[in-house]
N, C-alpha and C positions, 0 to 999 in steps of 0.2 A: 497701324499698331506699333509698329518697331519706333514709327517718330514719336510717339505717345512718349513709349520707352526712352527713347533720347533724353528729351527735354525734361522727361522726369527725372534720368541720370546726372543730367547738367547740373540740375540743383544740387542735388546730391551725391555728388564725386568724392569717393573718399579720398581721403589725404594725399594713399601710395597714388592713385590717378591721377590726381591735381600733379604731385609731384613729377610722375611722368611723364604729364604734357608739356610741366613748363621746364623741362632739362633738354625735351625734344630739341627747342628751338635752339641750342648749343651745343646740339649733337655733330653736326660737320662747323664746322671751326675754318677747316681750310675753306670751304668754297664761300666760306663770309668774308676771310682775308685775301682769296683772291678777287671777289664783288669788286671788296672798298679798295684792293689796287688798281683794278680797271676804272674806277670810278674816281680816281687820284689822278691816273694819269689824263682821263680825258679833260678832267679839270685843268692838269699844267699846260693838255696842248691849247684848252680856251684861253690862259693866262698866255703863252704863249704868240697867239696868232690876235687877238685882241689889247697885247701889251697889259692886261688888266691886273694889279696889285689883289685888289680882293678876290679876284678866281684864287691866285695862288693860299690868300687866306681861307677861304674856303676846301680848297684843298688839304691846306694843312688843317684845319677845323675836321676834316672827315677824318682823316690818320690817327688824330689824338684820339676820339671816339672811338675809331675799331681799336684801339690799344687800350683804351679806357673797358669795353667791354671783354676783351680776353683776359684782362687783368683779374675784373667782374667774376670771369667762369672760374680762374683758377683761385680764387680767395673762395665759392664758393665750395668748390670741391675739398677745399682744406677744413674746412667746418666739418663739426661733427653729422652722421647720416643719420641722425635719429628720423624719431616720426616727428618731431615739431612739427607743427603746422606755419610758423612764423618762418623758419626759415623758407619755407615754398614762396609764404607774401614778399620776403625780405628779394628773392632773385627775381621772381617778377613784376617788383616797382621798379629796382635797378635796369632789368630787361625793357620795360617801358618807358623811363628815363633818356637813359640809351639810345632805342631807336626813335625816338625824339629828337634827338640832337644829332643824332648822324644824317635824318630825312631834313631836318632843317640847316643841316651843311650843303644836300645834295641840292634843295631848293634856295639856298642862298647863292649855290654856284650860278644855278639860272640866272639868277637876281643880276648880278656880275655881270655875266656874257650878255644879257640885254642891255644891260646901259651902257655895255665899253662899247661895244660894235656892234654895228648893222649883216656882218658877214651872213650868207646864209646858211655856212656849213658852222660856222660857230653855232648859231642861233639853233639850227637842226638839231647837234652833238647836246647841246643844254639842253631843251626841249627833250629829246631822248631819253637821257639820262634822269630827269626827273619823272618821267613817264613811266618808263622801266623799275624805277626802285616804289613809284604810288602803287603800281600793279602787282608788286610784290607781294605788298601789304595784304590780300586776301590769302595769301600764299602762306606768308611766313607767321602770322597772328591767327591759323586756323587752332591751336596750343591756350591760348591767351584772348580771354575774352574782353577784360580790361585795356582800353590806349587807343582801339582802334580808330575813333572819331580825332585826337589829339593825333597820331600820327597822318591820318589824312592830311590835316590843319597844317602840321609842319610841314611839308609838302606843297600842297595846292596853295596856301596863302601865297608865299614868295612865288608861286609859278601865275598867279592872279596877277601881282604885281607887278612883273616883270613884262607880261603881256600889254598889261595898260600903261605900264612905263614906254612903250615900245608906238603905241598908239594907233593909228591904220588902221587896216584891218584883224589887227591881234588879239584887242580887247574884246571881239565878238567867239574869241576861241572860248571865252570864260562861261557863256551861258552852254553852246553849243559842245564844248566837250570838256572843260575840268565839271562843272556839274552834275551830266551824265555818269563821269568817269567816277565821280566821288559816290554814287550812288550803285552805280556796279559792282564796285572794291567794297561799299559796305555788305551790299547782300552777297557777293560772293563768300566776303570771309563767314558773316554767319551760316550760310547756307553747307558750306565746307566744317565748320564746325560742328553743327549737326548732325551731318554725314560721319564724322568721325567719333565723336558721343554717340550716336545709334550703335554705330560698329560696335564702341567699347562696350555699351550697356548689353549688346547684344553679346560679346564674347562672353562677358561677364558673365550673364544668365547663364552660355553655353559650358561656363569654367564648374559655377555654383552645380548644376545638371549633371554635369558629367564628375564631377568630386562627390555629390550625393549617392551616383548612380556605381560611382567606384566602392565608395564606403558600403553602399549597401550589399552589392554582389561579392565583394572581403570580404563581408562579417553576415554570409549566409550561412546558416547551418548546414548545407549543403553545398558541394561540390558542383563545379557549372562549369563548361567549356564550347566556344562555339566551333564548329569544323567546318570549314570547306566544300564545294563539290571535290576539289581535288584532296581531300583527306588533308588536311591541312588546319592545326589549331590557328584559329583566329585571336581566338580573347579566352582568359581563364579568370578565375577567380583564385585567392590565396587559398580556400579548400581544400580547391582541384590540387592544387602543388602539396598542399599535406598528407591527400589521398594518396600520392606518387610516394611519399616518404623525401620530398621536395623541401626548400624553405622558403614558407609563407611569403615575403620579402620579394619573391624572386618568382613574377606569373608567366606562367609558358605561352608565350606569343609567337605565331608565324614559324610554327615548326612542324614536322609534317607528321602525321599521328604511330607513323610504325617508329620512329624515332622513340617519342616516346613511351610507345609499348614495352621497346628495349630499354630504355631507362626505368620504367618502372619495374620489370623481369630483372634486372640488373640491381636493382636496390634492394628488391625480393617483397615488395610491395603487394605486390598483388599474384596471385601465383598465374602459372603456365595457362590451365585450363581456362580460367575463367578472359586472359588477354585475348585468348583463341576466341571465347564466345563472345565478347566486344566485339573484335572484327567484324564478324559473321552476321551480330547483328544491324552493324552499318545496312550491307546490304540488304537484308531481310525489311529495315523498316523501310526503305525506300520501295522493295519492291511491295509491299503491304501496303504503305501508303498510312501508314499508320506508328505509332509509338510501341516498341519493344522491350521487355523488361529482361533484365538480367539480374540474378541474383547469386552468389560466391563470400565464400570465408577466406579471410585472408593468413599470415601464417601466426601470426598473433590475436587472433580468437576472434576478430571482428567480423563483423555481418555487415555489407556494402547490399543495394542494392541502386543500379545503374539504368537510367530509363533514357535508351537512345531514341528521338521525334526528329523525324525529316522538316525541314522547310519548302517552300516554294521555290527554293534558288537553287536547289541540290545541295544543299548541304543540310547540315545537322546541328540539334543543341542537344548536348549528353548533361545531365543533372546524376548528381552518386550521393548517395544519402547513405549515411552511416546509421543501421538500422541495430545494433549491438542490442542496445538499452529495450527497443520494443522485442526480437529475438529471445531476449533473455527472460525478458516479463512473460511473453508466451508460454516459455518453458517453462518458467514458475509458475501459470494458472494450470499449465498441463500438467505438471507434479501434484500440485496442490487438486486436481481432479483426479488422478491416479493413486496417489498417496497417502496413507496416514499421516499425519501432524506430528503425531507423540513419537511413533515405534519409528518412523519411515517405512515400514513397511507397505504391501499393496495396498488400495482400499479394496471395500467389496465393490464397488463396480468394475475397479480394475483386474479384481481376480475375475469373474464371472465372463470377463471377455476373454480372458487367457482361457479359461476354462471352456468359451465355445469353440474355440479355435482348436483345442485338442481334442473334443469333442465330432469334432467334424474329422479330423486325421482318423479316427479311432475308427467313422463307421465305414471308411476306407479301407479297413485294414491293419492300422498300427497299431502297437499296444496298449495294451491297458492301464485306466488308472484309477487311482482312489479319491474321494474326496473324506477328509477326516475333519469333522466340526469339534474345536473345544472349546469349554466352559471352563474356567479357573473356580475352584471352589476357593468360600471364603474370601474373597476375592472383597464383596463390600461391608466386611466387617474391617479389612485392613483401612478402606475408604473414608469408613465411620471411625473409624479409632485414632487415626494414624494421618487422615486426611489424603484431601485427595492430589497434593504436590509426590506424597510419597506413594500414590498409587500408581503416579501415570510412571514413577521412575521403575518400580515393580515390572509394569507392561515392557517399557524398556527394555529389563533386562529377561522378562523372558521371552520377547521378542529374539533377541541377541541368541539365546540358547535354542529355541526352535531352529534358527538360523545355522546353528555348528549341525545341528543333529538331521536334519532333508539333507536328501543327495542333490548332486550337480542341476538335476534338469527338474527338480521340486520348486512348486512355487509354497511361500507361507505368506498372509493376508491378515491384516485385522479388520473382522467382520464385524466387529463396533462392539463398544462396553468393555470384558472383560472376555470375549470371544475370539478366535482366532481362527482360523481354516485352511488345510494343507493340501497340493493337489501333488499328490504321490504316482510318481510314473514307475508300472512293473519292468523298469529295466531290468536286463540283466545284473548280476553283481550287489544289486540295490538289496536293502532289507525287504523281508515281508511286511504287508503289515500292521500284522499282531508285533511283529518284533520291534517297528518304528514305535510301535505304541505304547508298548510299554516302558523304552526307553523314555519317551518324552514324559510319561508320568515319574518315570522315578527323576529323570532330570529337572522338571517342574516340581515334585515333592522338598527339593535340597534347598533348604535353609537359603534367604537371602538375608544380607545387612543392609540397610537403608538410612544413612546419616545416622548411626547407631545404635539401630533397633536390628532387631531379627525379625523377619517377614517369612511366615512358610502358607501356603498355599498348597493345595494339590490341583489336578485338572481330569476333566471326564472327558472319555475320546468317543463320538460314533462314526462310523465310514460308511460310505457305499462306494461300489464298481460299478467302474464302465469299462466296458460295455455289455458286462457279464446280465445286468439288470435291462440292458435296452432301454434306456432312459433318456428323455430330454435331460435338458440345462436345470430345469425346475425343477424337474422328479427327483434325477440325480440330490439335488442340496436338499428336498424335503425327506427322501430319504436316508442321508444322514443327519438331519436333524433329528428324526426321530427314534433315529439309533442312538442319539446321544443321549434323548429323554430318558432310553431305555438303561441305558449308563447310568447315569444319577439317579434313577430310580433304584440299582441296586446301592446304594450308599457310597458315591461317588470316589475320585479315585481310581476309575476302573475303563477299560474298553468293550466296546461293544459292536458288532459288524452288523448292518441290517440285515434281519430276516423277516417274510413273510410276515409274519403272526403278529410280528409289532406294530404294525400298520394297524392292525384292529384295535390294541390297547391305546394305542394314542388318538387314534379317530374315539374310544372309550372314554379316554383322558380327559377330553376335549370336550368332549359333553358333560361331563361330569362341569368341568369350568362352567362352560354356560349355565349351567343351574346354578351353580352356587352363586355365581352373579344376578342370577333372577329371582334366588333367595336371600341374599340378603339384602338386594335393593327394597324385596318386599314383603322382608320384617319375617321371613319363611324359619328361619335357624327358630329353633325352640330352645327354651331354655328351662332344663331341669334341674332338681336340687337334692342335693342327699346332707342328710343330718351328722351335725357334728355332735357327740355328747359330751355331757363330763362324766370322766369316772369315778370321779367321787359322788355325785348325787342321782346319777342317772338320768338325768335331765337335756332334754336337749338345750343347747345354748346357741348354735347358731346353722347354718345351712352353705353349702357348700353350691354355686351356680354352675351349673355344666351344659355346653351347648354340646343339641342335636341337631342331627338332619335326617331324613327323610327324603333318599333322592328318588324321583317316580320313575328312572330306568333300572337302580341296583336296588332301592328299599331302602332298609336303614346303612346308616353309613358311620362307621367307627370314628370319634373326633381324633383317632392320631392317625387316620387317613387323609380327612378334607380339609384339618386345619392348616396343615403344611401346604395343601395345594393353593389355601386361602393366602397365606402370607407369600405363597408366591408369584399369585396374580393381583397383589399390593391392596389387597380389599380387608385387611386385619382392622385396621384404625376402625372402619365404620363399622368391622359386626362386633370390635370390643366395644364402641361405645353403644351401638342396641343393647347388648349382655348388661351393659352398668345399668342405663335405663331403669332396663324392665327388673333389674334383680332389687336395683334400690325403690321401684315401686312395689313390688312384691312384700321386702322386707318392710315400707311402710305398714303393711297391714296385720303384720303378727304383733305377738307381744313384745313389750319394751326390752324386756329382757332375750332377746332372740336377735343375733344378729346375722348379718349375709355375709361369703366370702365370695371375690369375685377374683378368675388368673389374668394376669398380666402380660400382654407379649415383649418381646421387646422392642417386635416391631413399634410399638404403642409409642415409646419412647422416644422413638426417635423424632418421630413428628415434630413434637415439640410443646404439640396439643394437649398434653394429657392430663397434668392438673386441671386444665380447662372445663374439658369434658366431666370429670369426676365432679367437681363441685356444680358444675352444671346440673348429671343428674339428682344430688344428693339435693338439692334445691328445686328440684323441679317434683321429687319425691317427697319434700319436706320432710326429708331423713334425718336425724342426729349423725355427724360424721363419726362419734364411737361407735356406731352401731354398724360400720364399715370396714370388713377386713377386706385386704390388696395381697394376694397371691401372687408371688414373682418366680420363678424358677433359675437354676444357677446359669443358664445361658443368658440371660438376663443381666446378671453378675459378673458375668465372663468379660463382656466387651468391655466393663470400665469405664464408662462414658461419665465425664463430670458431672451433665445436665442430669443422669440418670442417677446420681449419688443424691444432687441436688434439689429432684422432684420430690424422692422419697422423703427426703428431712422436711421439707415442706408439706409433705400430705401428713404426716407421724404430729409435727407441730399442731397441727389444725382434728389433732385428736383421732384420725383414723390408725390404724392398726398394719404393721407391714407382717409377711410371713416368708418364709421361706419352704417355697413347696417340694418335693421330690429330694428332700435334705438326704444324700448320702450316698447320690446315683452319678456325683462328678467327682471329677480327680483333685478338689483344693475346698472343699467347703468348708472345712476349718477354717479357713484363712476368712472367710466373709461373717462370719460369727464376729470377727475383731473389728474388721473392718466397713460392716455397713451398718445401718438403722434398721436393726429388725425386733420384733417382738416375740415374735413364736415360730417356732422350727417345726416342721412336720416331714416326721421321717417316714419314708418311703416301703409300700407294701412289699415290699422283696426282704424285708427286715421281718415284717410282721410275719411273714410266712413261715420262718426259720425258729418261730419263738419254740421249744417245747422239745425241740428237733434236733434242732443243729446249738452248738452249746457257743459257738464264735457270734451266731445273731441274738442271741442273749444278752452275752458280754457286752456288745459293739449298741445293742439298743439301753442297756442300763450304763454306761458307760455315756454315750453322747445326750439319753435325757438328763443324767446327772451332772452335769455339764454345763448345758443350756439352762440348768435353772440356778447354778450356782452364777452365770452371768445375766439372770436378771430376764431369763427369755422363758418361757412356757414352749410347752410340749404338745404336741397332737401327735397321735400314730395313727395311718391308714391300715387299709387292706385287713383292720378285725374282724373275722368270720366265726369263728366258735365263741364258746363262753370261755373257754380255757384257756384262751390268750388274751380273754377278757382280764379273767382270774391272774395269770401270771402280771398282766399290766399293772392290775390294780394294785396288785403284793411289791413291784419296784418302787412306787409311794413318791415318783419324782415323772409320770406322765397324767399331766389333768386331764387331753380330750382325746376323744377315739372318733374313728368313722371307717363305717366299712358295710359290709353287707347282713353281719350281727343285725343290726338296728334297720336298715333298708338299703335298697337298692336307691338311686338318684330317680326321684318322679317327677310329675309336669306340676306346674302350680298350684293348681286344682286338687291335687291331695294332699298337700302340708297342712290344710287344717287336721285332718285324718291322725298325722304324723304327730303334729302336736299333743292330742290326745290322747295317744299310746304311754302306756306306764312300761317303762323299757329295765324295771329292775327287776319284773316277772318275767320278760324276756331272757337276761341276762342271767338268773339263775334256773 
């Protein structure tokens, strides 16, 4: 395998290689000048003792050559060191040149001393010396793969010659050993070469390996060090030196590990405790036999954690991983399960564990606490008007004020939507709490600003006690919810503490809900109608739709009981669009001149659905849409919703009729006369009751019909029972419709033919 590598190397030697083997061969300088002096002199003493001229030429032929080639090394070293590649060829033709001519001085000298004399020790010293510098040749050309066959040649040819110039038995030296000899020296030097290219290819690989394997354990994202049996770092990585508060630059090698403890306790890197439990667990994994985990904050907020694994050998690899980023993310999912988003306050699973937890103290012994549920009232009309950026800043900030007003050891929680819940500890010192309670209302009640609106709100409080109650975690919170029901049932605003009794009305409550959900899915809500007249002709003109119910545990059920509970179990959209339905199928079947009124919620509005619906039923009745009044009332009005400016001028256009119901029972109705699309005002039965009586509901009712018909709007007044407020009506000459109990009560379908038929001006007088 490694010779594979070689030879594959050979061919492909880069440059810096090339260069280095062929500078090798002029690496010692002196033992080349002192070769070719020993190699001069034995030439003079052959000149010498064989009187021979040409030894001495030859001699001087080898002098000029070694000065020829030092001259060689120092012109090359004066040249520039780039990477050319040409000057590497440029020294190694010269280097081949060179020893060319110096082996063909050493073999010329043989040449000499065989033709001058027969001496034996001449002939021996020649002989030698040619032998000596052939056998070198595998030696000194292991660098230099080019020449080798041409220096043989400068050599052995003149030693050929000389032998057969000599004759005897000399010239059989030629087959029997410069051949041999020539074939030795050649696979020596390749063989040697070889050997030396495996080597380099193999450093090479082991340079490329160990540069990769450095680069790679540098730029771990983790910290790595290997130790010793005898506690001793062996190898570190730039990590490890940054985990110390080290520089990268600079890896701790071969230093013994409480050194560096101290260095690192010294630089304040890592603290006291955590150096103490590295130690400790040296030992521990070896005697476990297994990997130990260490985990520690350092004084700069970092999360390390440090996994010491024993080896085979007694010693250890410790890896420290900087865990900061996963630590932190943790804490972030465990806030983001603990916490609200908007308020930061607790969630409700996180209060609900706090709450077992005291819960448990409590049936040991400690004291008491409350849990208090709020509702914000109003709360999604801000949502709806105001949107909902301006709501969550609202929760904000009454988050914020719940926050001033609980004592020390109080938890407060948003329990989702616009709900909140507080776990009130009977410390001493602490408010009661009726007293917390009320404060939070009135502090909840104060006016907020919100990017330049005023926002007010109020909130309903109910509580229950522990351990006064003996409650679980569930009871406990069901029965402050149901204290709180019991709160906004009085007209919110207000606090409420669980009692007894409320449990039955809300398990009441509750059933009531499921019926109305199982009447209206099926079609159960009835819908009755009471007559509008004119007071001019006595004639009925149109009919007023009012929904019943009929619940089989209370009986009949007053609509400003269940309608409220309708619109707050989200079910208004589908019983107002059955009401339109069935009133615009109804109305198909009376006379043309008879029209239906149908009320509005605002729930209705919001949807979005609502012209929808209306044109839907009026079409599916094949109703004339004049023959359609839309009853809205001023909470309707109140919230100001564009969409809901925008339906009305769209239903009015397409010929239906808008009204305005309960005219005079809010605090700005004036203002919506100016400001909406309506048609006819109908003032409110607490007006009619006063006629006769009170001489301000006189006034306030001739004054507002006169009014509404100076801007173009018609009059209707409820709540007429006698003829004599008939009689006063009729004599103000500015109200056209009446409706009240005069004329009839509101019936089922089934009798407005009935109703029709009635002559109501024998009634009326």
């Amino acid at each position: 395998m490694r010779k594979a590598i070689a030879v594959s190397g050979a061919e492909s030697l880069s440059d810096e290689v090339r260069r280095d083997l062929v500078e090798s061969v002029f690496a010692d300088t002196q033992s080349m000048v002192l070769g070719a002096f020993m190699t001069i002199v034995n030439g003079l003493v052959i000149a010498a003792i064989a009187h021979s001229w040409p030894a001495v030429g030859a001699s001087a032929m080898i002098a000029l050559v070694v000065v020829a080639r030092i001259r060689l090394k120092w012109m090359y070293q004066s040249r520039t060191r780039g990477n050319a590649f040409t000057d590497v060829r440029w020294l190694e033709r010269h280097y081949v040149v060179g020893m060319i001519a110096y082996l063909l001085s050493v073999g010329l000298l043989a040449v000499a001393a065989f033709t001058a004399s027969d001496d034996a020790f001449v002939l021996t010293l020649a002989v030698s010396c040619a032998m000596t510098h052939a056998l070198g040749i595998a030696v000194r050309n292991f660098a230099i793969r080019t020449g080798v066959g041409l220096q043989l040649s400068a050599v052995v040819i003149p030693l050929t010659v000389a032998f057969i110039s000599e004759g005897g038995m000399f010239p059989l030296l030629v087959p029997l050993l410069l051949v041999p000899l020539c074939f030795f020296i050649y696979g020596s030097a390749s063989r040697l070469r070889n050997i030396l290219l495996s080597q380099i290819a193999f450093r090479t690989e082991s340079e490329r390996i160990a540069n990769q394997f450095d680069f790679a354990i540098n730029n771990m994202s983790h910290g790595m060090c290997m130790v010793s049996a005898e506690k001793r770092l062996l190898v570190s990585n730039a990590k490890f030196s940054e985990f110390l508060s080290l520089k990268r630059e600079r890896p701790i090698t071969n230093i013994r590990l409480e050194a560096v403890t101290r260095l690192a306790k010294q630089r304040g890197a890592v603290p006291q405790e955590a150096l103490d439990g590295l130690l400790k667990a040296f030992d521990a994994a070896t005697a476990a036999g297994c990997s130990q985990l260490l985990e520690f904050e350092t004084a700069n907020q970092s999360f390390y954690e440090a996994t010491i694994t024993p080896n085979s050998r007694g010693g250890w690899v410790v890896v420290v991983q900087d865990v900061t980023a996963k630590r932190n993310a943790d804490r972030a999912i465990d806030r983001m399960a603990h916490f609200d988003s908007v308020t930061n306050l607790r969630n409700r699973r996180s209060f609900e564990l706090a709450l077992a937890e005291v819960l448990a103290s409590t049936q040991s012994g400690g004291a008491g606490v409350d849990v208090m549920f709020l509702d914000l009232d109003d709360f999604k009309q801000v949502n709806d008007s105001l949107g909902h950026r301006t709501g969550d800043k609202l929760l904000v900030e009454i988050a914020s004020r719940l926050g001033a007003l609980i004592g020390p050891r109080d938890l407060v929680a948003r329990w989702g939507g616009d709900e909140f819940v507080i776990l009130h500890h009977h410390d001493p010192g602490q408010l009661e709490t009726h007293d917390l309670a009320k404060r939070i209302i009135d502090e909840i009640n104060r006016a907020v600003v919100i990017d330049g609106s005023e926002v007010i709100v109020g909130v309903s409080i109910g509580s229950a006690s522990a351990p006064d109650d003996r409650l679980s975690l569930d009871a406990l919170l069901s029965k402050a919810d149901i204290a709180l029901y019991a709160a906004k049932a009085e007209g919110r605003r207000s606090w409420r503490a669980f009692e007894q009794e409320m449990d039955a009305k809300i398990q009441i409550r509750r059933l009531i809900e499921l019926e109305l959900r199982a009447a209206i899915a099926t079609d159960q809500i009835e819908v009755y109608f009471q007559p509008i007249v004119s007071v001019a002709t006595r004639q009925i003109v149109g009919f007023e739709a009012l929904a019943r119910w009929r619940s089989t545990l209370l009986g009949p059920v007053s609509p400003a009981e269940f309608i409220p509970i309708v619109e707050e179990i989200g079910l208004m959209e589908e019983m107002g669009a059955a009401m339109l339905r069935r009133a615009c199928n109804a109305c198909a079947g009376w006379p043309d001149e008879v029209n239906v009124s149908v009320n509005l919620s605002s729930t209705q509005f919001r949807s979005g659905n609502l012209e929808s619906t209306i044109l839907g039923a009026l079409a599916e009745a094949q109703l004339a849409p004049e023959r359609l009044d839309l009853e809205i009332t001023e909470s309707t009005l109140l919230e100001d919703r564009g969409d809901t400016r925008r339906t009305l001028q769209s239903l009015r256009t397409q010929g239906m009729r808008v009204s305005l119901d309960d005219f005079g029972t809010g605090y700005s109705s004036l203002s919506y006369l100016l400001s909406f699309p309506l048609d006819r005002i109908k003032i409110d039965r607490s007006f009619t009751m006063g006629l006769g009586i009170q001489e301000r509901a006189s006034v306030l009712v001739e004054g507002v019909s006169s009014m509404s018909r100076k801007l173009g709007m018609s009059v209707l007044i409820e709540g007429v029972e006698t003829a004599k407020q008939l009689r006063m009506i009729e004599a103000l000459g500015t109200i056209s419709e009446a409706q009240g109990y005069l004329f009839s009560r509101p019936v089922p379908e089934k009798d407005v033919a009935g109703l029709l038929r009635r002559d109501f001006r024998v009634q009326a007088a």
